[in-house]
C-alpha positions, 0 to 999 in steps of 0.5 A: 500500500502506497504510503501516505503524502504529506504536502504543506500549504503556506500562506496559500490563496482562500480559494485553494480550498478546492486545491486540497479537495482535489488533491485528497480526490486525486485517481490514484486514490492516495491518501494525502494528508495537507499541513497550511500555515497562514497569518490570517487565522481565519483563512478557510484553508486552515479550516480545511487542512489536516493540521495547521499553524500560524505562520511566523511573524517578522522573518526575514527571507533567510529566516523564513528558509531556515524556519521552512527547512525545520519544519519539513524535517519535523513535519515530514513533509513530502511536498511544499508548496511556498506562496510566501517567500518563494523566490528565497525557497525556490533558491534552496531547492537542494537543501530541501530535497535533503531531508526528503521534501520535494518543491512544487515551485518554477525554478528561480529564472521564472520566479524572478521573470514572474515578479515584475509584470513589465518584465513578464509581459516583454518576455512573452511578447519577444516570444509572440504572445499577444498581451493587452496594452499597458503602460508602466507609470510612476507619476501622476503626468504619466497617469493621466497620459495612459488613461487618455490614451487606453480612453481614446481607444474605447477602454475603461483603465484600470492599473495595479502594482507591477510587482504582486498577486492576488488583485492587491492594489487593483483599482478601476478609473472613473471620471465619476467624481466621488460622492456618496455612493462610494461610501455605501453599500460594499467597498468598490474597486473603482476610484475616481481619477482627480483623487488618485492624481491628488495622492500621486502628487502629494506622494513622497516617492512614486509609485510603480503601477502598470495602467490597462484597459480592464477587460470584461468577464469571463476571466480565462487562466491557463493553469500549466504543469511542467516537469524538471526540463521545463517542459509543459506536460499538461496545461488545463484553461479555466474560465470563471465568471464571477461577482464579489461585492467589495472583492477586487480580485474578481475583476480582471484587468488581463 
């Protein structure tokens, strides 16, 4: 009989939820066992776990490696996926793998190509892969050129830092000037444009925000497995349609 995989989750996404039901439907019917960590106690994917923990607060990368490293060996974890952290992890895969656990992680290249989105998205263009039009902005003068511009061609704008997941910092733009209607109801991603300007010019330090045409639903992800080589062994598209009041991450900007 197959032995038991234990696999770590930290910091991971509310909705891989669904990640850990699959993994314990898996075909091959092996039994799974999920350990998560995550600062937020009331994460659903705590809930779901066989076992959890809060993660350590204050850490730095180093530090975070060498608490991961610790806690595979006592754990015995067989899989770790990092969320946290993961460009530190992913450099120390050997390390890992000496004392048993394997990384489900891109290797170091991807996950650097990855961080920054202006670096992503010329990447993918320099191999022929079509992207949505951005641009890469850090005053209010550039703000406002991208905007006209994305306007012009018939788009509602939209910008998001050009380093993070999980819809963190997505804004939407209107023209509508605030009132009380921003103030009811659930909080809304949309922000008028005269006082992200105002902030973007009383700012001490610019920002680094990538500007882009919001795209209507539904929203495609391509969800792709590679193998050690690289290569793509399988990739599945998902499309979702979905509506959170007050959840930027719903919307989609591309």
């Amino acid at each position: 009989m197959a032995s038991r995989v234990r696999v770590w989750l930290n910091r991971t996404y509310a909705e891989n939820v669904f990640f850990i039901d699959q993994l314990r439907r898996n075909p091959g019917d092996r039994a799974v066992e999920i350990h998560a960590t995550h600062g937020d106690p009331d994460s659903p994917v705590l809930a779901a776990a066989d076992t959890a923990a809060p993660e350590p607060e204050g850490l730095s990368p180093a530090a975070y490696v060498e608490y991961a490293l610790a806690q595979c060996a006592r754990r015995g974890i067989d899989v770790f996926v990092p969320r946290l952290h993961q460009s530190a992890i992913v450099a120390h895969r050997a390390e890992f793998e000496a004392v048993g656990t394997a990384l489900l992680a891109p290797p170091p290249e991807a996950v650097a190509l990855f961080r920054d989105k202006v670096v992503a998205y010329e990447a993918v263009q320099s191999i022929g892969v079509p992207v949505p039009p951005w641009w890469r902005v850090r005053s209010a003068d550039q703000l406002v050129l991208a905007v006209e511009e994305l306007e012009r061609q018939g788009y509602r704008a939209c910008f998001k830092p050009a380093s993070g997941a999980g819809g963190v910092g997505f804004r939407v733009i209107t023209r509508a000037p605030f009132s009380l209607t921003q103030l009811s109801g659930f909080p809304s991603p949309y922000v008028p444009l005269d006082l992200v300007l105002d902030a973007l010019r009383q700012a001490d330090e610019p920002v680094d925000w990538l500007v882009m045409p919001r795209l209507e639903q539904p929203e495609v992800s391509v969800d792709c497995l590679t193998g050690p080589d690289n290569r793509i062994r399988l990739a599945v598209g998902r499309t979702k349609t979905l509506y959170c009041p007050g959840a930027s991450r719903c919307t989609s900007s591309g």
